[in-house]
C-alpha positions in Angstrom: -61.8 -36.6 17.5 -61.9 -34.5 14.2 -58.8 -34.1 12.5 -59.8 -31.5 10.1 -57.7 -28.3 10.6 -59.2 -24.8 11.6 -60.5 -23.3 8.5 -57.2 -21.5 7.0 -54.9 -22.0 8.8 -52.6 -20.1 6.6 -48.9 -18.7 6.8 -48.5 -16.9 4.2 -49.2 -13.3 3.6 -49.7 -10.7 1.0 -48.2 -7.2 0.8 -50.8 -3.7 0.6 -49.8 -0.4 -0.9 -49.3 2.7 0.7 -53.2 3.3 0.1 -54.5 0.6 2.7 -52.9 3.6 5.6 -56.0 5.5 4.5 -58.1 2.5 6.0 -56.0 2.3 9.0 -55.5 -1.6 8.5 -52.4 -2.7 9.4 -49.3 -4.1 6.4 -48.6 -7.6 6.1 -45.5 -9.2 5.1 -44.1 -9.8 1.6 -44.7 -12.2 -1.0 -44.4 -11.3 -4.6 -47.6 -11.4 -7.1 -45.0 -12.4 -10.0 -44.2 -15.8 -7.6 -47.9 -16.0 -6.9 -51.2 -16.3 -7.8 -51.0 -18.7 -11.1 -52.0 -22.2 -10.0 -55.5 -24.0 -8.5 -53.4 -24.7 -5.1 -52.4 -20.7 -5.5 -56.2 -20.0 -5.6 -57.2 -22.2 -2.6 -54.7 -20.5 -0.5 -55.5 -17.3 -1.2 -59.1 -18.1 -0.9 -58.2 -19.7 2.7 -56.9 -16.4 3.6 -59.9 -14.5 2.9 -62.1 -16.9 4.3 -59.2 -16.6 7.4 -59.8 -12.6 7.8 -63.5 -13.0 7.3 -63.6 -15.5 10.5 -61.0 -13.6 12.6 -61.7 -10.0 11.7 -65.7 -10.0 10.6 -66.6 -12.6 13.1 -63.6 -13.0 15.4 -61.1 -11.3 17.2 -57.2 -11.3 15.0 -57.6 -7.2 15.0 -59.8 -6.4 18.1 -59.4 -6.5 22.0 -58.5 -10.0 23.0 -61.2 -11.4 24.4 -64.5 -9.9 23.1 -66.4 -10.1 19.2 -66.6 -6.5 17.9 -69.1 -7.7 15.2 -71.3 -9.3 18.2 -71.4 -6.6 20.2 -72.3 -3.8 16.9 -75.0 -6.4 16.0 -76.7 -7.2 19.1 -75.8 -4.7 21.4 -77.8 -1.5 20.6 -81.5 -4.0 20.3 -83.9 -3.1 22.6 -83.8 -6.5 23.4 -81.2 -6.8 25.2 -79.9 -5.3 28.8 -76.2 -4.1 29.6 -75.2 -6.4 32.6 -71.8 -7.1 34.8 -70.8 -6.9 38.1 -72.1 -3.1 38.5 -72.0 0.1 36.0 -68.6 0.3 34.2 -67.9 -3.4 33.9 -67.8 -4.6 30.1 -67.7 -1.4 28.5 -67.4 -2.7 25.4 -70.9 -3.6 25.0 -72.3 -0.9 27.8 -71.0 2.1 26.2 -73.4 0.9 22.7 -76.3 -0.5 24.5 -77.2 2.8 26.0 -75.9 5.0 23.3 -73.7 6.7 25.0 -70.4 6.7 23.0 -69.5 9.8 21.2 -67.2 8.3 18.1 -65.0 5.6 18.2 -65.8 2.9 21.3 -63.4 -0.3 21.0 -66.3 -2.6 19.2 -66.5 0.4 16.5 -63.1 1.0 15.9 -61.9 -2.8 15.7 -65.2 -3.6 13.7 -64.5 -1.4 10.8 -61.3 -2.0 10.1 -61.5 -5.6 10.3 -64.2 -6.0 7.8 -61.6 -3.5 5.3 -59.0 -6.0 5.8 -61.5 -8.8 5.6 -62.1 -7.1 2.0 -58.3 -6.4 1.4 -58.1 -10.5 1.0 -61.3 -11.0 -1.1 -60.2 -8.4 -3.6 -57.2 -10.0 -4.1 -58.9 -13.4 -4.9 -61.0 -11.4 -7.3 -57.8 -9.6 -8.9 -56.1 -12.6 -9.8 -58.9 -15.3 -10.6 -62.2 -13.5 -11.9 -62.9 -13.2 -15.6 -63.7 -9.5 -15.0 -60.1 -8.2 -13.9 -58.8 -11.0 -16.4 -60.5 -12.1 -19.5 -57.8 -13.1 -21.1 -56.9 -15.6 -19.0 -57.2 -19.3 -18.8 -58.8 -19.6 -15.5 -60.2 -23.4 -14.2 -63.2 -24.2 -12.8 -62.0 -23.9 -9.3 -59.8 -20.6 -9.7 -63.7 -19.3 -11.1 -65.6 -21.0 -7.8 -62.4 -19.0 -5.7 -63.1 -15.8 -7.1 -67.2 -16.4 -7.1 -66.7 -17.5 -2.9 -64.3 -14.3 -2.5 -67.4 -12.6 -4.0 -69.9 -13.1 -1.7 -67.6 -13.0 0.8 -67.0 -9.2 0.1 -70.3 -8.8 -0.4 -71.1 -9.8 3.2 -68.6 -7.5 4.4 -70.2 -4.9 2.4 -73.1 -5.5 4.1 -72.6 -4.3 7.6 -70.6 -1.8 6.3 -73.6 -0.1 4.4 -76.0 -1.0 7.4 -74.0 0.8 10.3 -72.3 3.2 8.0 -74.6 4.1 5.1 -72.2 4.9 1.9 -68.6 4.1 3.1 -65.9 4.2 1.3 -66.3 1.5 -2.3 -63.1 -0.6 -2.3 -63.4 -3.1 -5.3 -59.6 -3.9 -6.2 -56.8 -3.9 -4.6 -56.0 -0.1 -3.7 -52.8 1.7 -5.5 -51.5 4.9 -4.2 -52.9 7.5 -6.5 -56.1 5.9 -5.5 -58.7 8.0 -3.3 -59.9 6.7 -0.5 -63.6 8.4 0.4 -67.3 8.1 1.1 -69.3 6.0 -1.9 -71.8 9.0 -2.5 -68.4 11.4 -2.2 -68.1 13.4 -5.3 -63.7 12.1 -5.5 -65.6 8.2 -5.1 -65.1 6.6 -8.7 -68.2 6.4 -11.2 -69.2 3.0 -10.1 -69.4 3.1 -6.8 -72.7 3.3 -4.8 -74.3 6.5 -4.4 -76.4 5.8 -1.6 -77.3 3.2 0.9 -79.8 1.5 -1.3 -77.4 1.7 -4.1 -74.9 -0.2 -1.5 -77.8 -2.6 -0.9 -78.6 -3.6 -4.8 -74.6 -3.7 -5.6 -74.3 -6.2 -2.8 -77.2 -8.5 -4.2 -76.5 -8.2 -8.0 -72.8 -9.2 -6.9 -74.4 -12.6 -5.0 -76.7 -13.6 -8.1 -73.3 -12.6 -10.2 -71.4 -15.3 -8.2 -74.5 -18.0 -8.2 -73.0 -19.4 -11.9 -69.6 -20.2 -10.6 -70.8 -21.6 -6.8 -70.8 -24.9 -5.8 -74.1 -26.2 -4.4 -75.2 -28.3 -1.3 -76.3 -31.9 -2.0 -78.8 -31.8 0.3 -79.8 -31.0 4.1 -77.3 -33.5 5.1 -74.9 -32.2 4.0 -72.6 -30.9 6.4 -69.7 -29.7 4.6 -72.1 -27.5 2.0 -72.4 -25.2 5.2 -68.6 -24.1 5.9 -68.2 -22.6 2.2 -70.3 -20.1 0.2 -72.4 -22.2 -1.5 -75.2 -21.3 -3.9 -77.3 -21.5 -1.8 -76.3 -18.9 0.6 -75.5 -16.6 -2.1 -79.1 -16.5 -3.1 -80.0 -16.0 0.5 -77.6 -12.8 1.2 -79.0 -10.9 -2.2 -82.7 -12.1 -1.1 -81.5 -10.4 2.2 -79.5 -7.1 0.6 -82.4 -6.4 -1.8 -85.1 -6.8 1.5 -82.7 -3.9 2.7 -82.4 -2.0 -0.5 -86.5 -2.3 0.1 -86.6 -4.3 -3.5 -89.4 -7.2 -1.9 -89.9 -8.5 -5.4 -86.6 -8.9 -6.1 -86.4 -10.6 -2.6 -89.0 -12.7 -2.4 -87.4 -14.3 -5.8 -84.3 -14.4 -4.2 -85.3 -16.0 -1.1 -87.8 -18.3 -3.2 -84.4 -20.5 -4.4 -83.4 -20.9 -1.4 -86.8 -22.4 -0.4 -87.6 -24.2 -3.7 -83.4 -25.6 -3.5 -84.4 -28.5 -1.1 -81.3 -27.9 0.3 -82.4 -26.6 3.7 -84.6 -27.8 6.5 -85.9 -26.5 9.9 -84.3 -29.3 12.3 -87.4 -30.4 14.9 -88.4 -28.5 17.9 -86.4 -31.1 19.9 -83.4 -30.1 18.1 -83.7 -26.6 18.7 -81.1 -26.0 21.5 -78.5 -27.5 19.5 -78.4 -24.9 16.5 -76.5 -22.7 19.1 -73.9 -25.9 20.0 -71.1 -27.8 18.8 -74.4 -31.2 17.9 -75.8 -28.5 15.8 -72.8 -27.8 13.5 -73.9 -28.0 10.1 -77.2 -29.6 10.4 -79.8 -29.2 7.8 -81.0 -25.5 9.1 -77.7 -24.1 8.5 -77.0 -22.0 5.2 -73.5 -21.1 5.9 -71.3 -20.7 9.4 -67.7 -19.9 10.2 -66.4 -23.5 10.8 -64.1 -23.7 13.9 -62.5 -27.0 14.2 -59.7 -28.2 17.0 -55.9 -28.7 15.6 -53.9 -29.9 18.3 -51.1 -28.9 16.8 -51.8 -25.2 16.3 -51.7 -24.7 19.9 -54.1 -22.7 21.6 -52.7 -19.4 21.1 -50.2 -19.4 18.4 -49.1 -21.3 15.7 -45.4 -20.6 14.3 -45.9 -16.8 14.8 -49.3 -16.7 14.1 -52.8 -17.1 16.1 -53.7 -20.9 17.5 -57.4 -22.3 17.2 -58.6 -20.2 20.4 -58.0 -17.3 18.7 -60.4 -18.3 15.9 -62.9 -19.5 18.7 -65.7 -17.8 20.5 -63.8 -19.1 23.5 -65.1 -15.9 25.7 -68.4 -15.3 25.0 -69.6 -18.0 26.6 -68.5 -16.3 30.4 -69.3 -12.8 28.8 -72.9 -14.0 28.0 -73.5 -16.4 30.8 -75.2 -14.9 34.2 -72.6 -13.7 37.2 -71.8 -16.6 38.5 -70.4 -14.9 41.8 -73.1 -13.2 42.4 -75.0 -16.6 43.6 -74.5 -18.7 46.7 -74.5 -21.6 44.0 -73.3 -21.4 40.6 -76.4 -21.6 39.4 -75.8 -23.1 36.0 -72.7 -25.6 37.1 -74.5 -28.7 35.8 -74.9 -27.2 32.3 -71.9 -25.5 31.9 -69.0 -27.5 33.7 -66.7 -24.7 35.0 -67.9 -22.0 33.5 -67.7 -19.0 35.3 -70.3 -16.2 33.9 -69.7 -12.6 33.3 -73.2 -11.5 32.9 -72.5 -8.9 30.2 -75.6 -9.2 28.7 -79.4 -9.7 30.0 -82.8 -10.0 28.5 -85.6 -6.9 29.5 -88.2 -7.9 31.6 -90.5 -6.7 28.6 -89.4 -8.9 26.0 -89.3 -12.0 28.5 -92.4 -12.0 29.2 -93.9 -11.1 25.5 -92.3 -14.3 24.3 -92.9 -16.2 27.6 -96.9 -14.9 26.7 -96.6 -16.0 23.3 -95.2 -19.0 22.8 -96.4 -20.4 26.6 -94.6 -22.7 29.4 -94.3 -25.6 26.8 -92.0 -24.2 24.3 -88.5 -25.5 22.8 -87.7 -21.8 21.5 -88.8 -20.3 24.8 -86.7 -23.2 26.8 -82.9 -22.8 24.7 -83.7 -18.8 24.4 -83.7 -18.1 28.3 -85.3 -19.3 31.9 -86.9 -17.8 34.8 -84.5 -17.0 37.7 -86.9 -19.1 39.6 -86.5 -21.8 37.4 -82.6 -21.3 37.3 -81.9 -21.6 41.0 -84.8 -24.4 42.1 -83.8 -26.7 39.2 -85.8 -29.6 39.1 -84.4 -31.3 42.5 -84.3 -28.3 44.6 -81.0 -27.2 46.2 -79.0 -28.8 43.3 -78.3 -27.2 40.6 -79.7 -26.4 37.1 -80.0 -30.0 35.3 -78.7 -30.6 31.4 -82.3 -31.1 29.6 -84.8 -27.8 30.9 -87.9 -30.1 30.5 -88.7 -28.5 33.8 -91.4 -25.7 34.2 -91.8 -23.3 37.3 -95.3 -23.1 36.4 -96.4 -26.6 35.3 -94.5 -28.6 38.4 -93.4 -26.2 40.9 -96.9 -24.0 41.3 -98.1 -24.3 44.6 -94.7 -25.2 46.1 -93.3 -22.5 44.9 -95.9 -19.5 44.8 -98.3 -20.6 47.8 -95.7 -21.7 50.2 -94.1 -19.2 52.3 -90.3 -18.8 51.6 -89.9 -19.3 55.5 -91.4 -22.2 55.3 -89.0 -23.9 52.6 -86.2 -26.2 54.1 -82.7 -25.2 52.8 -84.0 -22.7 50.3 -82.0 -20.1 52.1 -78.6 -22.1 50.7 -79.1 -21.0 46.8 -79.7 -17.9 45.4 -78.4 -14.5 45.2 -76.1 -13.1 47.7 -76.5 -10.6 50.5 -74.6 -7.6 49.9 -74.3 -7.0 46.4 -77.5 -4.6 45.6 -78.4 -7.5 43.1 -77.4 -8.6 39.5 -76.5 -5.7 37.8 -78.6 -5.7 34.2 -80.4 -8.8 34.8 -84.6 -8.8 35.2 -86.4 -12.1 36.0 -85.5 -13.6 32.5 -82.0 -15.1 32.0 -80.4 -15.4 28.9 -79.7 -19.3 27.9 -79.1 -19.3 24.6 -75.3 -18.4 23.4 -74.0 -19.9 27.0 -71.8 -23.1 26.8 -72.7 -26.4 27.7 -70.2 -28.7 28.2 -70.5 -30.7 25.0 -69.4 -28.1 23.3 -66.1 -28.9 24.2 -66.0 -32.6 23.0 -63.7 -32.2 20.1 -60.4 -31.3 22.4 -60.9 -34.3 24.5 -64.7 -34.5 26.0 -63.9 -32.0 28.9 -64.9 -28.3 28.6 -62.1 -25.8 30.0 -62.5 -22.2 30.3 -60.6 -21.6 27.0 -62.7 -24.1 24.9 -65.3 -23.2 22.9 -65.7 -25.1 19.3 -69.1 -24.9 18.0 -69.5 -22.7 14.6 -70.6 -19.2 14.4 -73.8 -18.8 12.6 -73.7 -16.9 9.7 -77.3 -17.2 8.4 -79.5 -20.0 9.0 -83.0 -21.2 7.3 -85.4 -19.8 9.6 -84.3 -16.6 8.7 -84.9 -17.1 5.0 -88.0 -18.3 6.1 -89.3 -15.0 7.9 -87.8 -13.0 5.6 -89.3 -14.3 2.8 -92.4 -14.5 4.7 -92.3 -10.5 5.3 -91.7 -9.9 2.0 -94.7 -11.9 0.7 -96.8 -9.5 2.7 -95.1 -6.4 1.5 -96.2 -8.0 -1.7 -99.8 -7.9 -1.0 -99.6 -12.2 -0.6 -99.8 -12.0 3.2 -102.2 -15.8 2.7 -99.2 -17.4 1.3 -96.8 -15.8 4.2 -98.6 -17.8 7.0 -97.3 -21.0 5.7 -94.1 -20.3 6.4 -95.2 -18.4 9.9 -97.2 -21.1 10.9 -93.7 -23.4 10.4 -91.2 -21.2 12.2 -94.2 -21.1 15.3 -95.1 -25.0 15.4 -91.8 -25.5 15.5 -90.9 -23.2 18.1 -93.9 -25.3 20.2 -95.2 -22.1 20.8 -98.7 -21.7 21.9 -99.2 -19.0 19.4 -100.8 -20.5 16.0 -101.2 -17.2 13.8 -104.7 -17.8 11.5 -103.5 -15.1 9.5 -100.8 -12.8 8.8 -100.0 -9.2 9.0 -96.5 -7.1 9.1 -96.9 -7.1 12.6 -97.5 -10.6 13.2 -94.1 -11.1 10.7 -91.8 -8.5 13.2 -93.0 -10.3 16.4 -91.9 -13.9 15.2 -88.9 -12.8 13.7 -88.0 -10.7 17.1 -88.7 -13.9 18.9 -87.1 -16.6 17.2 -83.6 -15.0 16.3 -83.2 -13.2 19.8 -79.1 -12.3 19.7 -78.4 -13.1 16.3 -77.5 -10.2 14.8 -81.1 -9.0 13.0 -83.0 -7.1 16.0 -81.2 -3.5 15.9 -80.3 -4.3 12.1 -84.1 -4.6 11.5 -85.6 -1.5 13.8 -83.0 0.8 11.3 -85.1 -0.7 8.0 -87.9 0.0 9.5 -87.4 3.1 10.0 -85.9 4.0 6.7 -88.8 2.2 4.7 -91.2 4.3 6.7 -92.8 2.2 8.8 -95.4 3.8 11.6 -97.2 0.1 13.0 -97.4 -0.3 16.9 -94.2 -3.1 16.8 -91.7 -0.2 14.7 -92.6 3.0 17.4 -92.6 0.8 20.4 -89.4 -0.5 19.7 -88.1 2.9 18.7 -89.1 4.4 21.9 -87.2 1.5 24.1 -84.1 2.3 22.7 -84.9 6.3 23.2 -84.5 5.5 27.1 -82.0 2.7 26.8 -79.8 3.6 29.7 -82.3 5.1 31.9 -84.0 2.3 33.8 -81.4 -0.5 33.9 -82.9 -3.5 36.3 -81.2 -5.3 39.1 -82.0 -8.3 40.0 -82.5 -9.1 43.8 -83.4 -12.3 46.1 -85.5 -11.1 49.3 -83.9 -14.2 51.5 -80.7 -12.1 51.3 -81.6 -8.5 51.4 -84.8 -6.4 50.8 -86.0 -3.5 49.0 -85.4 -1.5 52.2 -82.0 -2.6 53.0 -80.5 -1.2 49.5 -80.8 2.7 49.3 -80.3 3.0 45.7 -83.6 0.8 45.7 -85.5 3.6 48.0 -85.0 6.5 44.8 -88.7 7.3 43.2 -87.9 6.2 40.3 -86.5 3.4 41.3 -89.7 1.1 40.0 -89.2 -2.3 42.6 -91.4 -4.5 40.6 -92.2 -8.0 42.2 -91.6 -12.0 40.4 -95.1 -12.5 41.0 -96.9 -9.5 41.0 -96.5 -8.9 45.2 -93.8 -9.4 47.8 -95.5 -11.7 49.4 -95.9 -14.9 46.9 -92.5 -13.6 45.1 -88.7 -14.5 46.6 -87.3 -11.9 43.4 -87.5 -8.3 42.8 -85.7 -5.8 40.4 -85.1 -2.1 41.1 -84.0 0.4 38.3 -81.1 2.6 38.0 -79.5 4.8 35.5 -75.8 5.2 36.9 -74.6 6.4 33.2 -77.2 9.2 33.0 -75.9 10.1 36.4 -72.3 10.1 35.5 -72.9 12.7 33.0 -73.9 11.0 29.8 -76.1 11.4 27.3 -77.9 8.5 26.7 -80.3 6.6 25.1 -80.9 6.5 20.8 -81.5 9.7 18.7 -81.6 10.1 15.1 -78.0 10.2 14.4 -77.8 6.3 15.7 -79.2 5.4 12.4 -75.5 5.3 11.1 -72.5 4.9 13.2 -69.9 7.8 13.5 -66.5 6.5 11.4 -63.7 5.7 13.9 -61.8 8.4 14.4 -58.5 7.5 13.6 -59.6 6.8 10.4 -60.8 10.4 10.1 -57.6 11.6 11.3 -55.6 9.6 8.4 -57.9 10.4 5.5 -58.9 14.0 5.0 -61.5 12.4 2.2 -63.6 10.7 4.1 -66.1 12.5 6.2 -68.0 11.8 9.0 -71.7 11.1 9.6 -74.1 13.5 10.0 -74.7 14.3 13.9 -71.2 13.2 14.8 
């Protein structure tokens, strides 16, 4: 058992001026600066609380609803790529309501999202006041009171981030706010002289801030080591302004940036073996990592407090795992028991049949990607010894083992078949097609620090901030943005013979660059990010406008998954509508056992759905509106 603490664990606080009320982020208690902020230990604490608020209000939960990841749900959520699920239309809101575009200003994942990343920033600037040479060059500052502020950095600088890519030119917050200061949009005529005056200029400031940190940055020893991927390192600083100036639509100034990473030798894909285990607690910071939010148990913080403040499942992704995870009462058998332990899924989230089966015709029946990214419900409820349940290792295929048992034979005809699979009664799985998503649900292991066992309010592996196939693609698009698309397949061909896909590019186009990038970091926070890039660089290739018009009827044709041993299309009226599309496993009712129909309850409620222009930026919460006359609203909201 590990007996390193969760990263800052920290209790004490720091007070805000009157200013922060313009942010709407809440005051903390008192300690003096005259008492504070002078020595190294001084430095690491303060730097533990910003790496504290980063974790819990960029990443986690310390300001949002209780159970849920605003920053998840903003990032992943609105991608064609992914389905609103649950028990039927209204369950998990949070993620519903920004799927199909349907919220008007200020949904939960919104509201908590923003201000967690301004108090996220409250805590860097404060590093940054007291230890950078730039607010003090007359200082004697160490070495590690310089690597403090240089972490703090970057770690603003990520915040920055998804603040200029779901807001556009919020407002510029570089210090420590006083009260005569003027809270407002960056491209605002009140903002001060250096703030950004546009998106791009958000996007350059963000990346000129990384390479300003690089000097001061420690550096990983090499892909081994472990412990260079739970800090800001160089190396991930070079990666973020590589990634901020792809953004900003700089590709030469990106492809340098990204070309340090690479040329580092810090970084390695792990095998296509390894694969599954990026997304679990084996995978923690293993050589394909470039930086992650390190959770580690501490017995003694308690699970939910710790002397007054929040215990190490409050710094966990302890509920995702049933958010994510299929509807586990929706089956006869819980279909994923032998994976999970006793996990109980939500099924908040599904895949489209679309993209399922454009990476299941990709990368083939054989693939590792394919395999840890999501299964066929036929897959999920034979398993590999029938009625039992899904084993641990997925080295299974439906196609490859199960062909003529399963296709050719009648489902009469198959002893005890009726025993698993989806229930009579509950007009299928509400946002779920024939794929299931795999990737991001527990497995038992992950639970192996607090005692070997997995419990429903366990979940310890890290939360991926960036990791190396990323780079990778990235630097691979913009190598053909630079007119090198020969050198690009290289790294292509890397991220696909990894992936044991069946798909072996020969060359290299833009196109080619979107599809493997949409395939290999399915629901980790680039789809939607990317589709808005696109559009603002201009792009007009096939992969751009298909994807833009899925997400123009997002919430118009949601899928429900059915099992015809329990009820058929004719036994469910919603199923009977015209535009109801019942679309068959297999092509035909007769060689299939599953079916989807399509609804579009929201639509029917009364809502406008589905993505339009002004989706490019998110609307500002409106509580923050309502406390800061300066700060206006985007346009369309």
């Amino acid at each position: 058992m590990k007996k390193i603490y969760l990263i800052a664990l920290l209790g004490a606080a720091f007070g805000f001026t009157a200013c922060e009320d313009k942010l709407d982020i809440p005051q903390k208690a008192v300690l003096t600066t005259e008492t504070f902020y002078k020595t190294d230990n001084d430095a690491q604490q303060a730097l533990a609380a910003a790496y504290e608020q980063f974790q819990c209000n960029t990443m986690g939960r310390a300001m949002g609803p209780g159970i849920y990841t605003p920053a998840r749900v903003l990032a992943n959520h609105p991608g064609d790529d992914v389905c609103y699920g649950g028990e039927y239309y209204g369950d998990h809101e949070f993620g519903g309501s920004v799927n199909e575009f349907r919220f008007k200003h200020t949904p939960e994942a919104i509201d908590y999202h923003y201000k967690g990343l301004y108090l996220s920033i409250y805590n860097d600037n404060l590093v940054l006041q007291y230890f950078s040479k730039e607010m003090n060059p007359d200082a004697e500052l160490t070495p590690y009171m310089l690597q403090a502020a240089a972490e703090a950095r970057v770690l603003r600088a990520c915040n920055y981030f998804l603040l200029a890519c779901y807001w556009g030119t919020p407002p510029f917050v570089d210090h420590v706010l006083s009260s005569s200061d003027i809270v407002c949009n960056s491209d605002s005529e009140l903002a001060p002289e250096n703030a950004p005056k546009s998106q791009k200029d958000y996007f350059i400031w963000i990346a000129e801030e990384c390479e300003k940190a690089v000097e001061d940055l420690t550096e990983r020893t090499d892909p081994t080591d472990k412990e260079g991927t739970y800090r800001i390192t160089k190396g991930f600083a070079n990666a973020m302004a590589g990634k901020a100036y792809l953004f900003a639509g700089e590709f030469g100034k990106a492809e340098t940036a990204f070309k340090k990473v690479i040329d580092s030798g810090k970084y390695e894909l792990v095998s296509g073996d390894d694969f599954m285990d990026l997304f679990h607690i084996q995978g923690d910071g293993c050589p394909e990592k470039i930086f992650e939010v390190n959770v580690r148990y501490n017995a003694a913080a308690g699970e939910w407090s710790s002397g007054g403040g929040m215990g190490w499942n409050s710094h966990s992704t302890w509920m995702e795992p049933n958010c994510f995870q299929i509807r586990s009462d929706k089956f006869k058998v819980t279909p994923l028991a032998k994976y999970t332990g006793d996990v109980v899924g939500w099924g908040s989230i599904g895949i489209p049949e679309w993209f399922g089966n454009a990476l299941y015709e990709n990368d083939g029946d054989d693939s590792k990607r394919l395999k840890a990214t999501m299964v066929r419900i036929s897959d999920l409820i034979y398993g590999t010894t029938g009625i039992d349940a899904i084993d641990n290792s997925f080295t299974f295929s439906y196609r490859d083992k199960k062909t003529k048992e399963t296709i050719f034979v009648p489902v009469e005809e198959r002893p005890n078949w009726d025993m698993i699979g989806i229930k009579a009664g509950r007009k299928g799985h509400y946002g779920q097609s024939f794929w299931v998503p795999i990737k991001h649900v527990i497995r038992a292991g992950d639970a192996e620090e607090a005692g070997g066992t997995y419990s429903s309010v366990h979940r310890l592996n890290n939360i991926i901030i960036m990791r190396y196939a990323e780079v990778l693609l990235d630097y691979a698009e913009c190598l053909v943005r630079n007119g090198k698309a020969s050198e690009a397949l290289k790294y292509i061909n890397d991220i696909q013979q990894r992936a044991g896909s069946k798909t072996i590019s020969s060359s290299v186009d833009l196109e080619t660059v979107k599809k493997e990038k949409a395939f290999e970091m399915w629901f980790e926070s680039c789809r939607y990010q990317d589709i808005m890039r696109y559009l603002r660089y201009g792009d007009n290739d096939t992969f751009t406008q298909e994807s833009l018009d899925r997400l123009k009827v997002q919430g118009k044709h949601i899928p429900h998954l059915c099992d015809k041993l329990s009820e058929m299309p004719a036994d469910i009226p919603e199923a009977q509508t015209a535009d109801a599309d019942v679309v068959w496993e297999n092509g035909d009712e007769a060689s299939s056992r599953f079916f989807i129909f399509h609804t579009h309850e929201a639509q029917d409620a009364g809502f406008t759905v589905g993505w339009q222009d002004k989706h490019k930026l998110f609307p500002y919460p409106q509580t923050v509106l309502d406390n800061n006359p300066n700060l206006k609203q985007n346009e369309g909201w």
